[in-house]
C-alpha positions in Angstrom: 0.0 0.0 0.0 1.1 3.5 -1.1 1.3 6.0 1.5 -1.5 8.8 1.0 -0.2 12.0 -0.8 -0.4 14.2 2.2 1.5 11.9 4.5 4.6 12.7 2.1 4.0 15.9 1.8 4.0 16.1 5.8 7.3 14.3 6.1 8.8 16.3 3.4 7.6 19.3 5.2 9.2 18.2 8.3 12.5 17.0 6.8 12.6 20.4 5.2 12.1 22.5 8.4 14.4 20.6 10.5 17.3 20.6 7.5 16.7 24.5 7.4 17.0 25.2 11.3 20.3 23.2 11.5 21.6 25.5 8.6 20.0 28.7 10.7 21.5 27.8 13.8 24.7 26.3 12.5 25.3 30.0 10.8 24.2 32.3 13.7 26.7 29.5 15.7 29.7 30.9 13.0 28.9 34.4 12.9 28.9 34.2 16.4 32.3 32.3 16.8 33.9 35.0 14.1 32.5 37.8 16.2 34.3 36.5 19.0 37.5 36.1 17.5 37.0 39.3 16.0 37.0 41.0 19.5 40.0 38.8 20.9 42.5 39.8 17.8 41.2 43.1 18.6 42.2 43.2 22.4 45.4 41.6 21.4 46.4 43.6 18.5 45.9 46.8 21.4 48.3 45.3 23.2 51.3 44.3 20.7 52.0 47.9 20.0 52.6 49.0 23.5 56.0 49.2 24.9 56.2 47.2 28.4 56.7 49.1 31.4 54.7 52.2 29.7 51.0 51.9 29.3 50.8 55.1 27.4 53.4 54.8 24.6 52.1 53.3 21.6 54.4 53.1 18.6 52.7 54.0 15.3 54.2 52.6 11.9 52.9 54.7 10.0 54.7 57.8 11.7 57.9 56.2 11.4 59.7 56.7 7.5 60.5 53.6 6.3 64.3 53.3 4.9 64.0 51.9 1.0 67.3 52.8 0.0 68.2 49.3 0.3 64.9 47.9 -1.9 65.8 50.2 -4.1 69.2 49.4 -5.0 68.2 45.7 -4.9 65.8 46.5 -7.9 67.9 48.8 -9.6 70.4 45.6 -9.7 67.9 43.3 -10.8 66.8 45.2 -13.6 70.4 46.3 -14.4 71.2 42.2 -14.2 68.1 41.3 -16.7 68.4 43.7 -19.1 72.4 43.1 -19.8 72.9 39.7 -19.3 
């Protein structure tokens, strides 16, 4: 005997609703773990640029003029070395 139409339709129903609340809570589960995270690189990314011993000194990269002289002359060789062999 063949179940009824509506009996398949019910299980399908169900299979469907429990398959798509998994997903749901399986997603707000990684947004929620990336959120996390996202506030703990935060806290420690704060702390790397302090100097120890002085909570108020905060070194800033982008203050500081990088020294390319070197890079530079590295390139200028290269392209010195590949165009006369």
């Amino acid at each position: 005997m063949e179940p009824a139409i509506t009996e398949l339709l019910l299980s399908g129903s169900k299979l469907m609703l429990m398959g798509m609340t998994i997903v749901f809570l399986f997603l707000v589960l990684l947004v929620w773990i990336i959120g996390v995270t996202a506030d703990l690189v935060r806290r420690y990314d704060q702390g790397i640029g302090r100097v120890s011993g002085d909570s108020s000194l905060v070194l800033d990269d982008a203050s500081q003029e990088p020294d390319d002289s070197e890079i530079v002359a590295a390139i200028s060789a290269a392209i010195h070395r590949h165009e006369n062999p």
